[in-house]
N, CA, C and O atoms as a MOPAC input file, in Angstrom:
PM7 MOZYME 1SCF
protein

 N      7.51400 1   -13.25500 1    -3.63600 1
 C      6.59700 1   -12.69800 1    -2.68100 1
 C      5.73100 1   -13.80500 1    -2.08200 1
 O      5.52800 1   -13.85500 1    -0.86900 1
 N      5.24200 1   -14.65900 1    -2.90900 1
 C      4.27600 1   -15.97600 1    -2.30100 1
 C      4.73500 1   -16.57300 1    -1.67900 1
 O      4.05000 1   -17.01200 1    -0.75500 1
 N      6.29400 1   -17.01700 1    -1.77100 1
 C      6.97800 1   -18.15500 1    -0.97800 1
 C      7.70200 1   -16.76300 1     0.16600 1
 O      8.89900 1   -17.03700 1     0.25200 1
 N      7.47100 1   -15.72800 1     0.83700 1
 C      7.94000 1   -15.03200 1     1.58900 1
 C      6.39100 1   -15.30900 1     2.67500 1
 O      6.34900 1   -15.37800 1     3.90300 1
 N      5.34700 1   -15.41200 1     1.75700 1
 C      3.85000 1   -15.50700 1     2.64800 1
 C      3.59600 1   -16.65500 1     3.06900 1
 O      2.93300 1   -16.90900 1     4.07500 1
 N      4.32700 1   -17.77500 1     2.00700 1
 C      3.84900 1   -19.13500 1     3.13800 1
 C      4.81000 1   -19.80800 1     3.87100 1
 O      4.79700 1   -20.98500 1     4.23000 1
 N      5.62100 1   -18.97900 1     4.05400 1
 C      7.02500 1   -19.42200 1     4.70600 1
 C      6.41600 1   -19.87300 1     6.42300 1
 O      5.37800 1   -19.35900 1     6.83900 1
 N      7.13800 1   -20.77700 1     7.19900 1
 C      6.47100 1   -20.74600 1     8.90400 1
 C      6.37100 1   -19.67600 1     9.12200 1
 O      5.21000 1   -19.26700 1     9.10500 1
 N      7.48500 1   -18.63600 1     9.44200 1
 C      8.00000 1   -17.40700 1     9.80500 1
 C      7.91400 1   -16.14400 1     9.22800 1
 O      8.82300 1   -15.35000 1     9.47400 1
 N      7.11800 1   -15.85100 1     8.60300 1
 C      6.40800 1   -14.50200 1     7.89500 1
 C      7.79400 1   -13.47300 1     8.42200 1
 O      8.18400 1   -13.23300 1     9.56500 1
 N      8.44400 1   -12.89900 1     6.78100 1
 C      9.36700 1   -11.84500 1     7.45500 1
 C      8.88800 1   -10.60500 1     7.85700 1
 O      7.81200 1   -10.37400 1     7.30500 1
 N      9.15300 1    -9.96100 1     8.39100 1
 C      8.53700 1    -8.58500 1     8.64100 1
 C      7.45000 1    -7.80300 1     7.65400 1
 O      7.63000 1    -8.02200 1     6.45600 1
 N      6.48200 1    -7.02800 1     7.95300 1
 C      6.02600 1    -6.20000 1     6.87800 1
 C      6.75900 1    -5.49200 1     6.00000 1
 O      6.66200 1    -5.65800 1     4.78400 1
 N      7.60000 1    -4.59500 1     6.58700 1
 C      8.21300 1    -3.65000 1     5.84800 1
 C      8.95600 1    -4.53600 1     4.59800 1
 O      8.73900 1    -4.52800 1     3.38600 1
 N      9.73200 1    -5.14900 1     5.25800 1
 C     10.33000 1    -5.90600 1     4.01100 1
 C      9.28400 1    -6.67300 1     2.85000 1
 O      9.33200 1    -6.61000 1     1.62100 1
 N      8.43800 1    -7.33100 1     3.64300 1
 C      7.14500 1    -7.89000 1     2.51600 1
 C      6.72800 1    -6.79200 1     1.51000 1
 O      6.60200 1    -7.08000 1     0.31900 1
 N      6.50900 1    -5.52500 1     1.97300 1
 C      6.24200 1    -4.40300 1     1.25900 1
 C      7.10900 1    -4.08300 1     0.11600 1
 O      6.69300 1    -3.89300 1    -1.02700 1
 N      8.58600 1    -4.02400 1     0.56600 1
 C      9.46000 1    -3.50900 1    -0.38000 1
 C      9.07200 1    -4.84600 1    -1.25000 1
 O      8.37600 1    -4.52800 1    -2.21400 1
 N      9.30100 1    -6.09500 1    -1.18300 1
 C      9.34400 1    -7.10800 1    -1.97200 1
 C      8.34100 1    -6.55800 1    -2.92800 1
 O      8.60400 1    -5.99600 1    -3.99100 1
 N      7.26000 1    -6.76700 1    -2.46900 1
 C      5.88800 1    -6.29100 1    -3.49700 1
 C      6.14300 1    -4.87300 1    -4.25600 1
 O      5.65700 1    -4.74100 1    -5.37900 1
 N      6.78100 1    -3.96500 1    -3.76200 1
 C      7.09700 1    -2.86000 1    -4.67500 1
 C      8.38900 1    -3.13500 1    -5.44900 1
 O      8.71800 1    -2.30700 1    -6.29800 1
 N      8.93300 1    -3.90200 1    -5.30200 1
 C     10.20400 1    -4.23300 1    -6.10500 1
 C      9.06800 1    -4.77200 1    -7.45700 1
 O      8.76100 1    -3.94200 1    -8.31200 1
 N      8.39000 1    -6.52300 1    -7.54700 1
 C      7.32700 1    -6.81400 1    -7.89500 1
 C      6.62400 1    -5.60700 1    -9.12200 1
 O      6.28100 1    -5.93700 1   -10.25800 1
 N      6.54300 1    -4.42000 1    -8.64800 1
 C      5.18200 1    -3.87200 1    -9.17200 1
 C      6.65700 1    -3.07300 1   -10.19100 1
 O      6.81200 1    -2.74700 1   -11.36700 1
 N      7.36900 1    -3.04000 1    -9.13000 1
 C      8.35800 1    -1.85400 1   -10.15700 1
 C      8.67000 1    -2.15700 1   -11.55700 1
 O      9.07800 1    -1.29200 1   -12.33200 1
 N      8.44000 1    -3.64400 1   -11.95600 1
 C      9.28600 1    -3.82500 1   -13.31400 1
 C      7.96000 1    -4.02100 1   -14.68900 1
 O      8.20000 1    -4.19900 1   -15.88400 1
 N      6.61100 1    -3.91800 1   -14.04400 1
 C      5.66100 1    -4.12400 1   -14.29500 1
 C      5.41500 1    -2.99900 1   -15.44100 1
 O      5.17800 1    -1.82100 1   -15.17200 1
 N      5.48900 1    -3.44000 1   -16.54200 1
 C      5.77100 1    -1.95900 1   -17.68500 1
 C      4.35100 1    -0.96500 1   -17.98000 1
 O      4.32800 1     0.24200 1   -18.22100 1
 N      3.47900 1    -1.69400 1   -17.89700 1
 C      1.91300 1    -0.84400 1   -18.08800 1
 C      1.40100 1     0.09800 1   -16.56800 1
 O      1.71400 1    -0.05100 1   -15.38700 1
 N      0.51100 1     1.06000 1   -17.24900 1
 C      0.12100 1     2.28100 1   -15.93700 1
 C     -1.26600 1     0.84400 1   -15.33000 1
 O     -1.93000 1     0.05400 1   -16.00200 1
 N     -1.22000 1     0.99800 1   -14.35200 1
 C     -2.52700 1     0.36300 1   -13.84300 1
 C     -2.93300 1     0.91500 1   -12.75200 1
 O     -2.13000 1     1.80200 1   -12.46300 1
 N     -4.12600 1     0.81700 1   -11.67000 1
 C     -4.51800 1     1.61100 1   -10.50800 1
 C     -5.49200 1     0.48200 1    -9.79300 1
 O     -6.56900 1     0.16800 1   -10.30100 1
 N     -5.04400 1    -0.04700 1    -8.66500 1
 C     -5.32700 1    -0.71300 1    -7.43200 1
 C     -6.50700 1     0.17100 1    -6.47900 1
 O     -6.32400 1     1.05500 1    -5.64200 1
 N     -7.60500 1    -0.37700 1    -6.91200 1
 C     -8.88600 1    -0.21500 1    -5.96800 1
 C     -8.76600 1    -0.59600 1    -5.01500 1
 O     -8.21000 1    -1.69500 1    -5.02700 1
 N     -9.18900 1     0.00600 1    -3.43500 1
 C     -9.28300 1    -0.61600 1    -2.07200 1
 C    -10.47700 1     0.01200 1    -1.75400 1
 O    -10.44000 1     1.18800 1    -1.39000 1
 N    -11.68200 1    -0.66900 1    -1.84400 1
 C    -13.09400 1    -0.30000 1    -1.39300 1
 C    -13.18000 1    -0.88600 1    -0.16300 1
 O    -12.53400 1    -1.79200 1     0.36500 1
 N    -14.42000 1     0.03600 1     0.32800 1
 C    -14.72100 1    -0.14600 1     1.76600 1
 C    -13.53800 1     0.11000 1     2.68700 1
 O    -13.41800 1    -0.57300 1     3.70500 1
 N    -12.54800 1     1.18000 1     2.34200 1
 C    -11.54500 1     0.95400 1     3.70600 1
 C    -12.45500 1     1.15500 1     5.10300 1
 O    -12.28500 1     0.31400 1     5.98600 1
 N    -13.26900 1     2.07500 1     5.30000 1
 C    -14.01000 1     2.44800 1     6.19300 1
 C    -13.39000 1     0.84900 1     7.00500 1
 O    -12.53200 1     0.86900 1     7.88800 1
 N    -14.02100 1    -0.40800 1     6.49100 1
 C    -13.66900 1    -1.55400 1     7.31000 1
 C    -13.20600 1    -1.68400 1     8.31800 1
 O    -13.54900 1    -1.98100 1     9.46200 1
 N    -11.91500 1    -1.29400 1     7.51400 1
 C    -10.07800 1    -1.65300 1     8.43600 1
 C    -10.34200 1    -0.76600 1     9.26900 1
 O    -10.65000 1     0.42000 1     9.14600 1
 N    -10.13200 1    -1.73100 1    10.53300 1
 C    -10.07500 1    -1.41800 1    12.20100 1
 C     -8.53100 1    -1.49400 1    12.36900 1
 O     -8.20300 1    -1.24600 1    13.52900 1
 N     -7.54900 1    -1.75300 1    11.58600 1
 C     -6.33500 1    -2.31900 1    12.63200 1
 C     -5.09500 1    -1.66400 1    12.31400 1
 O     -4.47800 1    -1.90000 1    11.27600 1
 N     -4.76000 1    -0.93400 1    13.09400 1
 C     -3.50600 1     0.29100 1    12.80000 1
 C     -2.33600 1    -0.41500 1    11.64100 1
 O     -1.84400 1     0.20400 1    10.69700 1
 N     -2.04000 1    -1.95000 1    12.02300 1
 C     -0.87600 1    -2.01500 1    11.00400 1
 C     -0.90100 1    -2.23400 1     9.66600 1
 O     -0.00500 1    -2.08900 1     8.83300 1
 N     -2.17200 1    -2.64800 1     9.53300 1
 C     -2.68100 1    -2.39900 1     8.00900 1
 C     -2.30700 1    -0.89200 1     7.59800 1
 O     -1.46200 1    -0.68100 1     6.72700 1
 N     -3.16500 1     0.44100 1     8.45500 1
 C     -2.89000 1     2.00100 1     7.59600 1
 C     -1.45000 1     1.49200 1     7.57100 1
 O     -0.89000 1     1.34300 1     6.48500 1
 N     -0.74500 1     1.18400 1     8.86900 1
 C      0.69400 1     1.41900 1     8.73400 1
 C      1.20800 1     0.96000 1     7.39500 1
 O      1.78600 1     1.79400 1     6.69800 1
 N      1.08800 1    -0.04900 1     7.03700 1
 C      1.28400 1    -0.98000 1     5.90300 1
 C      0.90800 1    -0.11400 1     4.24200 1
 O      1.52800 1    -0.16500 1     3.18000 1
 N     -0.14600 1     0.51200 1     4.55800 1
 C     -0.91500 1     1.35200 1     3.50800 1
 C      0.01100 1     2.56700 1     3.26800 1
 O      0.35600 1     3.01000 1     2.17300 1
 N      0.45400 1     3.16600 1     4.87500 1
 C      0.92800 1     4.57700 1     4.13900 1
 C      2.72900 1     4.02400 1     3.78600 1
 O      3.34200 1     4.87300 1     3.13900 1
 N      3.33800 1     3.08200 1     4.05000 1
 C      4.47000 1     2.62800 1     3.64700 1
 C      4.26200 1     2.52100 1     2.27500 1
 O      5.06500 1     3.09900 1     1.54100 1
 N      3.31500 1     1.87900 1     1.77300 1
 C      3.05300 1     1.45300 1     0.24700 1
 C      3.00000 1     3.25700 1    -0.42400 1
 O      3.79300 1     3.88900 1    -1.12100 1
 N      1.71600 1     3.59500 1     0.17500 1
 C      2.12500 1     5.14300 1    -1.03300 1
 C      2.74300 1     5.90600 1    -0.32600 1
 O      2.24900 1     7.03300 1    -0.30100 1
 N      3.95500 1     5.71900 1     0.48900 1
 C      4.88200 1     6.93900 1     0.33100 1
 C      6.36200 1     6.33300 1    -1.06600 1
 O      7.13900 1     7.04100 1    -1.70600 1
 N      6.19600 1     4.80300 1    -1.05400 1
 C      6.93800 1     4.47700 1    -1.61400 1
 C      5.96400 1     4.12100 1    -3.32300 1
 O      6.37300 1     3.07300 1    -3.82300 1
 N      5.31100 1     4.52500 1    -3.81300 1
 C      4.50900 1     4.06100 1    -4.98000 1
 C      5.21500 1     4.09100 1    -5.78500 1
 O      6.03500 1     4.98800 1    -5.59300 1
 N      5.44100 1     3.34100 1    -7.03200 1
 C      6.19500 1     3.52300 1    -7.98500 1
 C      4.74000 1     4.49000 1    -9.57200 1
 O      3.53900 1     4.59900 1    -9.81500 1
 N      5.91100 1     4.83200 1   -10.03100 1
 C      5.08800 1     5.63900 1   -10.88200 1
 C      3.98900 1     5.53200 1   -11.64700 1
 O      3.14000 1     6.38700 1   -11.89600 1
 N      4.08300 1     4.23300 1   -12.05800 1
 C      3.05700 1     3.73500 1   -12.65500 1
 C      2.03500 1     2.93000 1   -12.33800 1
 O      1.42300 1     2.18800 1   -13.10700 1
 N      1.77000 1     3.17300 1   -10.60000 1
 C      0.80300 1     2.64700 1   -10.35300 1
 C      0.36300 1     3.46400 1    -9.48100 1
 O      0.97500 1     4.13800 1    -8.65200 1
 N     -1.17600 1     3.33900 1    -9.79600 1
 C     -2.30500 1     4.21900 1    -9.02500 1
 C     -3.13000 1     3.57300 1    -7.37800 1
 O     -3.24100 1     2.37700 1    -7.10700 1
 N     -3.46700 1     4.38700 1    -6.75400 1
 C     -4.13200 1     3.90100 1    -5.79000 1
 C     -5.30100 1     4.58600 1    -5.57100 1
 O     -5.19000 1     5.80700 1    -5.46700 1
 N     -6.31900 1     4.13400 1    -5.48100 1
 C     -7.75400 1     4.77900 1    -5.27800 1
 C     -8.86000 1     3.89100 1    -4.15000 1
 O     -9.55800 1     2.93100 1    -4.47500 1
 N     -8.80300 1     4.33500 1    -3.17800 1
 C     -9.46600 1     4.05300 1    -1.46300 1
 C    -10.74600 1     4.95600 1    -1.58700 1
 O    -10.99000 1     6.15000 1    -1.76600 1
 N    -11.42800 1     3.80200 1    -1.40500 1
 C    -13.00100 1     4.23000 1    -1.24400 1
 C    -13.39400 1     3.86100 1     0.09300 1
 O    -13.11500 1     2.75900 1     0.56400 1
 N    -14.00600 1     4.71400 1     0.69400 1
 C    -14.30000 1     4.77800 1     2.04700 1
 C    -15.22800 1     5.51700 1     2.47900 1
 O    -15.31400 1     6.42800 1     1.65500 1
 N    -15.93500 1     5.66400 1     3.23700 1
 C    -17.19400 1     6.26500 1     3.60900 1
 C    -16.89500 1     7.29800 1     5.03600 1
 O    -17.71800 1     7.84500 1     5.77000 1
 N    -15.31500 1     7.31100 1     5.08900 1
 C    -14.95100 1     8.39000 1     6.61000 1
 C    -13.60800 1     8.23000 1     6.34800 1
 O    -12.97700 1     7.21100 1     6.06900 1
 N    -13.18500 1     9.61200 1     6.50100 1
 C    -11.62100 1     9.58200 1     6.63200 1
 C    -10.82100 1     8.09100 1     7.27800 1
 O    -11.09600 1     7.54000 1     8.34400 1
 N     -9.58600 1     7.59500 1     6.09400 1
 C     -8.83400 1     6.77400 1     6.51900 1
 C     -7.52400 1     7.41000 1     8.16600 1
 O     -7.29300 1     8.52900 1     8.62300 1
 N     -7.18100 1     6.47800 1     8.41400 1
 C     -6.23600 1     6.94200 1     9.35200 1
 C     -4.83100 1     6.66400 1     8.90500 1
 O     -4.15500 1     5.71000 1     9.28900 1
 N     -4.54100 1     7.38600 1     8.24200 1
 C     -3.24100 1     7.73600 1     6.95200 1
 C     -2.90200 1     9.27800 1     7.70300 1
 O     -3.29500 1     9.84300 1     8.72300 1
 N     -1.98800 1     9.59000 1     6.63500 1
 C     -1.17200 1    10.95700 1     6.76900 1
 C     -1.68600 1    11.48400 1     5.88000 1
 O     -0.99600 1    11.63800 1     4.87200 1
 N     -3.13500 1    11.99100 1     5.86900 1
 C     -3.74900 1    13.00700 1     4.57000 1
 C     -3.19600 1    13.93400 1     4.23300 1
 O     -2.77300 1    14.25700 1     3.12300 1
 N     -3.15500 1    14.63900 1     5.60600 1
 C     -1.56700 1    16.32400 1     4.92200 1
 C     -0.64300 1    15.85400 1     4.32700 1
 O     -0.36300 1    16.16300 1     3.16800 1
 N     -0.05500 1    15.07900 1     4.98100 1
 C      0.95600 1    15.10500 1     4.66300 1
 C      1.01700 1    14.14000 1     2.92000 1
 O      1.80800 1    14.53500 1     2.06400 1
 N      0.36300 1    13.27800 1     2.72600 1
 C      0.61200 1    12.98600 1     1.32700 1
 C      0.02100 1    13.67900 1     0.67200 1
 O      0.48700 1    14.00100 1    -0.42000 1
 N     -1.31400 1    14.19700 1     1.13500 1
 C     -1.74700 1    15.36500 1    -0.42300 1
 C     -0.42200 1    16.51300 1    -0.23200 1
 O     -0.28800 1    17.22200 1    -1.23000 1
 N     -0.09000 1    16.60600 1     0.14600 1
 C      1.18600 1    17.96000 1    -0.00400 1
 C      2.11300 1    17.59300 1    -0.68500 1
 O      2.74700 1    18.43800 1    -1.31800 1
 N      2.50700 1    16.03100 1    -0.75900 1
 C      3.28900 1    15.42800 1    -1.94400 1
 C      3.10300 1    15.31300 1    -3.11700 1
 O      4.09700 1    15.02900 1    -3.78500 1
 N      1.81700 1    15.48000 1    -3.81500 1
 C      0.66600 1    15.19500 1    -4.60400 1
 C      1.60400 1    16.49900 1    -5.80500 1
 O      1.86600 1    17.58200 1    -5.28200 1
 N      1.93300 1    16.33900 1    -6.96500 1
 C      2.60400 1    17.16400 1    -7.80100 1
 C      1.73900 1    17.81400 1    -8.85700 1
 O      2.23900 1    18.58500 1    -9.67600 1

């Protein structure tokens, strides 16, 4: 994943993404990834980037977004995935 980030030519997101979820997939303990302050993020390909990551989450990892105003994600639609 590091040598995909300092490469000249940065490959696409999507693929950077899968890399990093490949990464997290073999990772044997439950853990959960804080993102405070999303409120922040102004820039569509970040959510884009965000809702790629949890539609694809692997099981054993958590995500918890603290924010002070609705993110610009697919709220229906992933809480309806929510088991």
């Amino acid at each position: 994943m590091l040598a995909a980030l300092q490469s000249p030519q940065p490959p696409p997101t999507e693929l950077l993404l899968t890399t990093l979820l490949n990464e997290i997939a073999v990772i044997p303990d439950r853990f959960v990834l804080v993102l405070d302050d999303y409120h922040i993020v102004d820039v569509k390909p970040v959510d884009n980037a965000l809702t790629f990551l949890l539609e694809h989450l692997p099981p054993q990892m958590h995500l918890v977004i603290a924010t002070r105003e609705d993110p610009s994600l697919p709220l229906a639609r992933l809480r309806a995935r929510v088991n």
